[in-house]
C-alpha positions in Angstrom: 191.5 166.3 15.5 190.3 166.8 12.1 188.8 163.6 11.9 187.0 163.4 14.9 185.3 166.3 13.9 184.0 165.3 11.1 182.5 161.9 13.0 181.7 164.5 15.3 179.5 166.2 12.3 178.2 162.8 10.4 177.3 162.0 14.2 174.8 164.8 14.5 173.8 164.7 11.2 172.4 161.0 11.7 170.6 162.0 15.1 168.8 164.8 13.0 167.8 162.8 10.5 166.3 160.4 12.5 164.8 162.6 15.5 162.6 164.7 12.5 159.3 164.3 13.0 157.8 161.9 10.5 156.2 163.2 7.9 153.1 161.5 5.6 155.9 161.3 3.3 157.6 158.8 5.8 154.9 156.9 5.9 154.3 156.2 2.7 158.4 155.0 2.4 157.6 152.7 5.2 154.5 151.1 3.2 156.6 150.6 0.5 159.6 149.4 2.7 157.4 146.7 4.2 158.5 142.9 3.2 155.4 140.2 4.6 156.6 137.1 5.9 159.0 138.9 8.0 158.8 138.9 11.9 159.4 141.5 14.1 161.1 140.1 16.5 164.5 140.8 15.9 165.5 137.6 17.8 164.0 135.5 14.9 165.6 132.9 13.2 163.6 133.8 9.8 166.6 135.0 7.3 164.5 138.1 7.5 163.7 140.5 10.5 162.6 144.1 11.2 164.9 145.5 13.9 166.1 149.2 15.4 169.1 150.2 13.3 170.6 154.3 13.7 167.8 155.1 15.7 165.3 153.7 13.4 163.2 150.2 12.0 164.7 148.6 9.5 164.3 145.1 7.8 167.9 143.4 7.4 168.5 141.8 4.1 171.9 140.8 4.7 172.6 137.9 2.3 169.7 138.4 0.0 169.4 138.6 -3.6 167.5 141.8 -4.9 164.9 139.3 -6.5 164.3 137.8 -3.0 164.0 141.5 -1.3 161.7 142.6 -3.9 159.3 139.6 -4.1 159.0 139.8 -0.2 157.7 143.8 -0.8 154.4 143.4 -1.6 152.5 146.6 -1.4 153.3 148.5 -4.8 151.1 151.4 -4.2 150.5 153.5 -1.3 148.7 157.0 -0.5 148.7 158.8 2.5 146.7 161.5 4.1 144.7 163.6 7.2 142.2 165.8 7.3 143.0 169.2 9.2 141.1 170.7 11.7 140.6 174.0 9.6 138.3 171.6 7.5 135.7 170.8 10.5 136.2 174.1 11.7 133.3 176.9 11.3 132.6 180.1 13.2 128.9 180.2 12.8 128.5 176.3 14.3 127.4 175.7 17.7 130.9 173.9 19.9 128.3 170.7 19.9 128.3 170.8 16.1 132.0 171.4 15.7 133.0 168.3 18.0 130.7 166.1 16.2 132.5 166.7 13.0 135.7 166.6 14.6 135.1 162.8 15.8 133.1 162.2 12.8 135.5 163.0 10.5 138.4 161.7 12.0 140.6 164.4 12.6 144.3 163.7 14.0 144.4 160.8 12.2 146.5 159.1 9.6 144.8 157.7 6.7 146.9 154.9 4.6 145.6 153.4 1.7 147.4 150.6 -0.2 147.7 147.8 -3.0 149.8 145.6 -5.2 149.9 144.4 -8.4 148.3 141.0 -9.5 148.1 140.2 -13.3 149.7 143.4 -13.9 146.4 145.1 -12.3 146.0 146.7 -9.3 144.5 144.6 -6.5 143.9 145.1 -2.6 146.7 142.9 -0.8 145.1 139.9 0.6 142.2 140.4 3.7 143.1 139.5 6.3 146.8 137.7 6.3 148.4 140.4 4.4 146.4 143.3 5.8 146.6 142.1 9.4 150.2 141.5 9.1 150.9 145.1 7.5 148.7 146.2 10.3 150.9 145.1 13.0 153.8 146.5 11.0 152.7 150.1 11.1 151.6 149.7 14.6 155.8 149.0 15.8 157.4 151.9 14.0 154.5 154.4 14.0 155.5 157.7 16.6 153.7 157.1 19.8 150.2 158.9 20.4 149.4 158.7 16.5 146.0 157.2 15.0 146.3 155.8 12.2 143.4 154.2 10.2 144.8 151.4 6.9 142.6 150.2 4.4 143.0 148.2 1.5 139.8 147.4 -0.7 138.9 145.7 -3.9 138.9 148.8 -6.7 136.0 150.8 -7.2 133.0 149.9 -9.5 132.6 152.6 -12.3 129.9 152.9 -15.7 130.5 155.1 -18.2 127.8 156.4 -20.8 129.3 158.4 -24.3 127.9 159.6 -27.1 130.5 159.4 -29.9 130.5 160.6 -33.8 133.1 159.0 -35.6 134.3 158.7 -39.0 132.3 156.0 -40.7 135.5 155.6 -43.0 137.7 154.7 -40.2 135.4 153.0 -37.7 133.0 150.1 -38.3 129.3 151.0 -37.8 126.9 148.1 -39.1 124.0 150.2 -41.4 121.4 148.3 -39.4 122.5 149.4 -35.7 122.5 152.8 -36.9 118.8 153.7 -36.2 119.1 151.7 -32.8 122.1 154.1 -32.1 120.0 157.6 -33.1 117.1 156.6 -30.9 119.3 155.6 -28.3 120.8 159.1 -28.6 117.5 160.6 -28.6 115.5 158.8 -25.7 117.9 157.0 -23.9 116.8 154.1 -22.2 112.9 155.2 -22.7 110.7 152.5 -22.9 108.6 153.9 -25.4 112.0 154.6 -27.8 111.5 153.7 -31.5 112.7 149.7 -30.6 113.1 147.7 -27.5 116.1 148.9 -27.1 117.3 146.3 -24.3 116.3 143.4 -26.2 118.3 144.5 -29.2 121.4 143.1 -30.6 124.3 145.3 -31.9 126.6 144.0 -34.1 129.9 143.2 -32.1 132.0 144.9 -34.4 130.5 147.8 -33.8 133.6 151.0 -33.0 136.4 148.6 -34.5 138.6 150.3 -37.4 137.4 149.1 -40.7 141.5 148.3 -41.3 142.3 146.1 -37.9 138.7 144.8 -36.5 140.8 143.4 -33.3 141.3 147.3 -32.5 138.2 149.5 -30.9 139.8 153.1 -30.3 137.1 154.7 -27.8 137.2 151.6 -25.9 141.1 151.5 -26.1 141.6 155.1 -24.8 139.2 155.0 -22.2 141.0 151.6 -20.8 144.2 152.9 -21.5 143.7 156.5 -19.4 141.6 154.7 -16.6 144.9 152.6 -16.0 147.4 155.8 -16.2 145.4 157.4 -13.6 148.2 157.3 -10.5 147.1 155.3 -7.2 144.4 157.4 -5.3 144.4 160.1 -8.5 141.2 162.0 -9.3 139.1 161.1 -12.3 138.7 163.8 -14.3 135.4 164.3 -16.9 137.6 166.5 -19.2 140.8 164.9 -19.0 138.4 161.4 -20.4 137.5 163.3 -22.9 140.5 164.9 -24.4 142.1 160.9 -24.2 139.1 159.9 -26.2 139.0 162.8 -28.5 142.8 161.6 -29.3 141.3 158.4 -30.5 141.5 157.5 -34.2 138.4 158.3 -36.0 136.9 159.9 -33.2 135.4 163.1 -34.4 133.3 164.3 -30.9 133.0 162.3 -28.0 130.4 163.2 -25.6 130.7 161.8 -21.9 126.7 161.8 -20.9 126.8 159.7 -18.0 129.3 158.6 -14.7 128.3 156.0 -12.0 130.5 154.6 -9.8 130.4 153.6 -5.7 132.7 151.5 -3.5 132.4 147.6 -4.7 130.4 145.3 -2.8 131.3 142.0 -1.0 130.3 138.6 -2.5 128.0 137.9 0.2 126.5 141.1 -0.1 123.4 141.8 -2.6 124.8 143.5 -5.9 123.2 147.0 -5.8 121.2 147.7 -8.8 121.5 151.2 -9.2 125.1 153.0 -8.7 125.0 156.5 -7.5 125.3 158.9 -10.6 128.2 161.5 -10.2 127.8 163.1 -14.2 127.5 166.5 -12.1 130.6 166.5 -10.7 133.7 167.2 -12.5 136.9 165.0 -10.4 136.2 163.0 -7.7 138.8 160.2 -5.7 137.6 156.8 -5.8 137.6 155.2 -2.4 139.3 152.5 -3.1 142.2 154.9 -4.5 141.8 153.4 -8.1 138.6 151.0 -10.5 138.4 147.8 -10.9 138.8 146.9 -14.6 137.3 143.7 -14.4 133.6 145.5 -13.4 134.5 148.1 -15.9 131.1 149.2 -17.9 131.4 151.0 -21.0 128.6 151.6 -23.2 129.2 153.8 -26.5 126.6 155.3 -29.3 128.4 155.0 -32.2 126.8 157.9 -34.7 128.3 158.7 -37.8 129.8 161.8 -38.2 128.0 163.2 -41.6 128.2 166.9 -40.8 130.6 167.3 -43.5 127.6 167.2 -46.0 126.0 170.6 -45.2 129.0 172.3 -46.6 128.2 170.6 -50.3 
């Protein structure tokens, strides 16, 4: 009696579990879950198939090496999200204005982002084999009724502008660039600056430490805190700054400018101008992380001589 009882219990524990509604959380397991180069039809003879196991999808990996289940996954990053209808939702609009922004913003739908890993960077899966196949994945276990909207896109383009002082006995600063770097700092990109400055050549060396020239520390903790930002994480102004200020022989780092907009496709014509964002202070890139190959960083190295008015 006992035991039946308990089977009894496990029974409808399972058939909770499973009749839950699904939650963005669920979703997100699933994209992770999914192996490509699987079939769907459970009646496959591929070694590897997605079929309805305890009242839910499941790929079966009987006889498979970890290795082999793992190489098959290959979406390594996934976010997931909806917008709610309080957002679209004003007292003061006119019903024609509040349906407009209802459609327009997609409301009642499931937003899923994802991405893997190639060269140990993160990189949209491939367009259109991998996408379409994940596609038609989400499409079989998704509940019925739901919308849901996947994208995977090459990383976001993004320029950074800084004004740095650093220790001139730490970090390499060649004497000559010096004056290019103070009217730089003082007119910008002004055509009537002190020099041409787009025709001038800096030194190379330029921001290295004067004991390891291999190692640039602004440029090192900038890279270095882009790539710890987590998959579809805000960029923060501040949080740039404190990782810079961190930096050895970084006395004040100054973050003057911020560009960045969704990349572009080869075909397309490379836009010349990317929308600046300085004003704001976090924002989400669309892609849900930068692309570190189109990374633009350009620093004005200025001694730090402050030190002096206190002799």
């Amino acid at each position: 009696m006992a035991t039946a009882i308990w089977i009894h219990e496990k029974i409808v524990e399972k058939n909770a579990l499973v009749s839950r509604p699904h939650t963005l959380n669920w979703y997100r397991e699933q994209a992770l879950n999914f192996h490509y180069g699987t079939p769907l039809n459970s009646d496959s003879s591929n070694r590897m198939s997605l079929t309805w196991q305890n009242g839910s999808y499941q790929f079966d990996t009987t006889g498979l090496t970890e290795s082999e289940i793992e190489e098959s996954k290959i979406i390594k990053h996934c976010a997931v999200s909806e917008i709610d209808l309080e957002t679209v939702l004003k007292p003061e609009s006119k019903i024609e204005e509040i349906f407009s922004d209802y459609f327009h913003n997609k409301v009642g739908v499931v937003f899923i982002k994802v991405a893997t890993v190639k060269d140990k960077k993160i990189s949209r899966i491939d367009v259109p084999n991998e996408l379409f196949a994940f596609k038609e994945y989400i499409a079989k276990i998704k509940d019925a009724g739901n919308q849901v909207y996947i994208s995977s896109d090459q990383g976001d383009i993004l320029k950074l502008s800084l004004n740095v002082y650093v220790d001139p006995l730490s970090i390499y600063i060649n004497p000559q660039d010096i004056e290019y770097y103070q009217s730089k700092l003082l007119n910008g990109s002004n055509e009537n600056s002190i020099m041409p400055l787009a025709a001038y050549k800096l030194d190379p060396k330029n921001g290295s430490l004067i004991s390891n020239s291999d190692a640039f520390p602004v440029l090192d903790a900038i890279t270095d805190h882009l790539k710890n930002i987590e998959f579809n994480g805000a960029f923060v102004k501040t949080y740039l700054i404190d990782a810079v200020q961190k930096a050895q022989g970084v006395k004040i780092p100054i973050l003057t400018k911020v560009q960045t907009g969704p990349a572009t496709n080869p075909s397309d014509q490379p836009n010349p101008s990317l929308p600046d964002v300085t004003k704001i202070e976090y924002f989400i890139p669309r892609a849900g992380y930068f692309d570190m190959d189109t990374l633009e960083i350009e620093v004005n190295y200025i001694p730090y001589t402050f030190y002096r008015d206190k002799q």
